[in-house]
N, C-alpha and C positions, 0 to 999 in steps of 0.2 A: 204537578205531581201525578203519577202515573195511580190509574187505579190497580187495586189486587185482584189476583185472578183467584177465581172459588177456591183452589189448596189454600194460597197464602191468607186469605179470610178465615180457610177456618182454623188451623195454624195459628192465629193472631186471636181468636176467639177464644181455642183451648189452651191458650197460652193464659188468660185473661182470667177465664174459669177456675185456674188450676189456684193463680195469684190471691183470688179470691176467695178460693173455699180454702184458702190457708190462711188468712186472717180471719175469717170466720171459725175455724176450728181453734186457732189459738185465744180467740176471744170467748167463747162459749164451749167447747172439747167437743168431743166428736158425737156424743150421745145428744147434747141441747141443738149443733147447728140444722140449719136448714137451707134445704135446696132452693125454696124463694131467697131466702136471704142473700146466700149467693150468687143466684142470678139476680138479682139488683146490686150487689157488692162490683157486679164485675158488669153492670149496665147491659145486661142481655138477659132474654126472656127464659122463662124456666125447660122453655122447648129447644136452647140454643143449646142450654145445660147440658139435657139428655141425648142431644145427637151426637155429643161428645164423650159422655158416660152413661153408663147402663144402668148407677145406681149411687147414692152414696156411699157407701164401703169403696168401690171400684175410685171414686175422688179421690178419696182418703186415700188409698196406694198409692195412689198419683203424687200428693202430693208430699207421703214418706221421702217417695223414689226420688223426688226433687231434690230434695233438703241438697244443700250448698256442703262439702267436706273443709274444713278449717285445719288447713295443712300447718304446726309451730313453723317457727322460721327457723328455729333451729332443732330436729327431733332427734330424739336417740333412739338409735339403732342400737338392738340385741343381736351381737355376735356368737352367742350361745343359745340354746332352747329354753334356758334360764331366764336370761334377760333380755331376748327376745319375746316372752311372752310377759314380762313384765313389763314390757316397752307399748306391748299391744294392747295389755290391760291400762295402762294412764290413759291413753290415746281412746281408749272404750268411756272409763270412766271422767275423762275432761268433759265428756257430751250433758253429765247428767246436770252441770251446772248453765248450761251454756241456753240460748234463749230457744230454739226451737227444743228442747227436752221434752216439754209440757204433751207435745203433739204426738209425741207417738204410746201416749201409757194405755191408751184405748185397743192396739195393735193384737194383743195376744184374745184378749177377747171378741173379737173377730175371728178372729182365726179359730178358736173355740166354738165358735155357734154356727159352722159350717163344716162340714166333711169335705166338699168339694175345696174349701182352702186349705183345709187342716192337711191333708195329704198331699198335697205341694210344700206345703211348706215345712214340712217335714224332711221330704227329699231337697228341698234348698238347702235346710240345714246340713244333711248326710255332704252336698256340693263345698257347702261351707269348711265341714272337717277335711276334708279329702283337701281343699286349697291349704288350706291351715296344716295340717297333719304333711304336705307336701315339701310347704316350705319349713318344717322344721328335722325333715330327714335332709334338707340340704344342709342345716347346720349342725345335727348331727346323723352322720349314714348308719343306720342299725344293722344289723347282721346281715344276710343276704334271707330274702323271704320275710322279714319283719317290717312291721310301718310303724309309724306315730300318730296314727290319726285316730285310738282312742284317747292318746296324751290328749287329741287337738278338742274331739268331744268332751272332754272333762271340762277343760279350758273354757268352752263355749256355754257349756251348762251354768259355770260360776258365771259366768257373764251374761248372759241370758237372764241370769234367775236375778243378780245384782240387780238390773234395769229394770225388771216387775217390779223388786221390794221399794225401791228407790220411790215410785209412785203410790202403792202401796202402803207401805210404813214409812214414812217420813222420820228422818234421823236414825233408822236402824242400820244403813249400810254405813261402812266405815271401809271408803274408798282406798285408803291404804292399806286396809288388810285385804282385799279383793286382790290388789297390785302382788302386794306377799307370797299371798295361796297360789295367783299363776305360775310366780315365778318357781316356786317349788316344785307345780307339773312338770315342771322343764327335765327334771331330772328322776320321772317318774318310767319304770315299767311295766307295762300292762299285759305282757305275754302276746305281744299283737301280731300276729297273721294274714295275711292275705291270703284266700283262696281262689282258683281260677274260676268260672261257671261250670259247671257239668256239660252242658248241653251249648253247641252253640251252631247256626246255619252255616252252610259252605259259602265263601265269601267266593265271586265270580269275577272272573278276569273282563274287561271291556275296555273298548277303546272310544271314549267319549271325550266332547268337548269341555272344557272349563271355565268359563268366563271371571277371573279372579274379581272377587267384590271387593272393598274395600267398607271398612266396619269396626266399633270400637269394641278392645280389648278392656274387658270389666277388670279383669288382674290388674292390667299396668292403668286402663283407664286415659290409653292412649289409640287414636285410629291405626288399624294396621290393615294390609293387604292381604290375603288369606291366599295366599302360592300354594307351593308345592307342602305335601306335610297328608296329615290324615284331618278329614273332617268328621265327626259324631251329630248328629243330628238327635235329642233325645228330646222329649216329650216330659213333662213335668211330674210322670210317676216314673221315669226308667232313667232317675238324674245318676240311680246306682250306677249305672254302667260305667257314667264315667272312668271311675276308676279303673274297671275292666280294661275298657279302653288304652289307660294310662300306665297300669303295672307291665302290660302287656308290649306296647311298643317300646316305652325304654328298657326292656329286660331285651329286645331282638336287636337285631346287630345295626338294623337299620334306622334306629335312633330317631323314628321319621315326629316332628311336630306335631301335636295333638291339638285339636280347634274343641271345643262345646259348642255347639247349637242348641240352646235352652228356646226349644218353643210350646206353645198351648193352644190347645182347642177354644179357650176363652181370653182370646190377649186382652179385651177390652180391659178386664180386670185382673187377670195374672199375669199378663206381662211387666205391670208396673211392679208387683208382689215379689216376682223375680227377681228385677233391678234391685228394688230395696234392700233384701235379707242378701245379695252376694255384695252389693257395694258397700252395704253396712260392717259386713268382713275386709274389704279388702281394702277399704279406704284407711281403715286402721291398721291393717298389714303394711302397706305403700306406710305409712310412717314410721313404723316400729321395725321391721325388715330390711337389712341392704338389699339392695337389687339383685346383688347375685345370688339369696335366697329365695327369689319371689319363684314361685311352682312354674315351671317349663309347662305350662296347660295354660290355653285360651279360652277365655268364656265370653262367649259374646250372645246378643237378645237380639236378633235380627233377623226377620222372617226370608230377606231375601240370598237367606244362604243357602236355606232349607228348597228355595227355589232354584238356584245353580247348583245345587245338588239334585238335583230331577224331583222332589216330591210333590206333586201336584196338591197334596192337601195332609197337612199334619194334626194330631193331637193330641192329649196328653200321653197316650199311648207312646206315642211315636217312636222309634227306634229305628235307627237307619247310619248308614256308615259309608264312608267314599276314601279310596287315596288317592290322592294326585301327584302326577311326576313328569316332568317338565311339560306342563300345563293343561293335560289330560288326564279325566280320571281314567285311573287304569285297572281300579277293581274298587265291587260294591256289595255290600250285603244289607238285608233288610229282615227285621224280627228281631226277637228277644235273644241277645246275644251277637248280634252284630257286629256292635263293636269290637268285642273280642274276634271274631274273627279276621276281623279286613286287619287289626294289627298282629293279629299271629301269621297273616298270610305269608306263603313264602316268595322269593323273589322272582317264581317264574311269575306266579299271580300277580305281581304289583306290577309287571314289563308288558 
């Protein structure tokens, strides 16, 4: 048998750590476990622990982000905003009975007793609406200049707040009528608007190389190759832009592919924060959504995008923006506002 080489060790380590401070946390919750415990749970010292996590909270996301998605065999798809979000609330609500439940009632409270998480996860959430609010102006298109994505915010409030009370007060939710009330935002009007940014930097024409990566798509939660289209590079407080981004290139003639690049100053322990709060959307969307609903935007958690896109060092700050067209970027901007620029650019700019 061949030995492992130091990645694959520790790779095999943190794989071990993760295994185990999730049976620890579903045996004792997250407040009683302990980081001995789970370095002996997973036969490694309490110093293997930390060279893989910075702290318990930072596990704890880890092992959110892992949770396994339990696809029906057979799901129902909502052809309408109606029952589409009725679709995505069963598929929300089938979790609370199911055996990892227990482990995440600790989650919001966390998130509470830091600033530094509280304001990511904020903007995940803002990421959340915009993916959700996306896919339900495919099922139904609102005026020209209107969105859905305070319908999508309502939607996620009810279901946010179901998932505290559920731990919380025991027996108070009454998972059918959660189902109900979605469905009813479906056919809800919020007077909702989009407005462009005021201020945005002049996006610059360049003729640069592209190395296409290849990287999974948190939407479909499938690997995809990141070609030709626009890439966003955004840092965990400027997740708004997205949208910027997104109203902005499909309203141009040039219809170009939107990527996300969600990265952080702290990936030890926001990266996995990220993973969890978008795939904990989307993973219920992929069931309750036909495909040709699911929001034309890619989001993916991969540092090395941020790296073929020139940034030598990102964080939460971050804002930065690239288009590529047949397999060179051909115009970039950087700052608040970015994004909107490089997809307002015009065609001499993107040539």
């Amino acid at each position: 048998m061949s030995r492992l080489n130091r990645a694959q060790t520790q790779e095999r380590n943190r794989a071990k750590v993760v295994a185990a401070a999730r049976d620890e946390f579903a045996e004792r919750g997250y407040r009683d476990a302990k980081i001995d415990a789970i370095a002996e749970r997973a036969e490694l010292t309490r110093g293997a622990v930390y060279s893989n996590f910075p702290g318990k909270r930072a596990l704890y996301f880890a092992v959110l982000a892992g949770l396994p998605w339990t696809v029906p065999e057979h799901p129902a798809l909502g052809r309408s905003p109606a029952s589409a979000l009725g679709a995505l609330a069963r598929a929300w609500v089938a979790r609370f009975d199911g055996p990892d439940a227990r482990l995440g009632v600790d989650l919001f409270g966390e998130v509470l007793a830091d600033e530094r998480v509280r304001v990511p996860f904020t903007e995940l959430l803002n990421l959340d609406a915009l993916l959700l609010g996306l896919a339900l102006e495919r099922l139904r298109p609102p005026e020209p200049g209107a969105r859905l994505v305070r319908v999508a915010k309502a939607a996620l409030t009810m279901l946010h707040g179901a998932s505290r009370l559920v731990a919380a007060a025991p027996g108070f939710v009454e998972p059918f009528d959660v189902v109900s009330a979605c469905e009813r935002l479906g056919g809800l009007s919020l007077n909702d608007f989009w407005a462009p940014p005021p201020h945005a930097p002049p996006a610059r024409p360049c003729d640069e190389p592209w190395a296409t990566p290849s990287t999974v798509d948190l939407v479909t939660g499938e690997e995809v190759p990141l070609g030709d289209g626009m890439i966003v590079v955004l840092g965990l407080h400027r997740l708004a832009a997205a949208e910027e981004a997104v109203r902005a290139a499909y309203g141009d003639t040039v219809r170009a592919d939107v990527t996300v690049a969600v990265v952080t100053g702290e990936p030890a322990e926001l990266d996995a924060l990220a993973r969890l709060v978008i795939t904990e959307l989307t993973g219920c969307l992929r069931q309750s959504f036909p495909r040709s609903a699911w929001p034309r935007l890619r989001v993916v958690c991969d540092p090395a995008v941020a790296t073929a896109a020139g940034l030598s060092a990102v964080s939460d700050a971050t804002e930065a923006a690239i288009h590529v067209a047949n397999g060179r970027i051909v115009t970039r901007a950087d700052g608040t506002g970015a994004a909107h620029a490089v997809a307002t650019a015009g065609p001499k700019a993107r040539r």
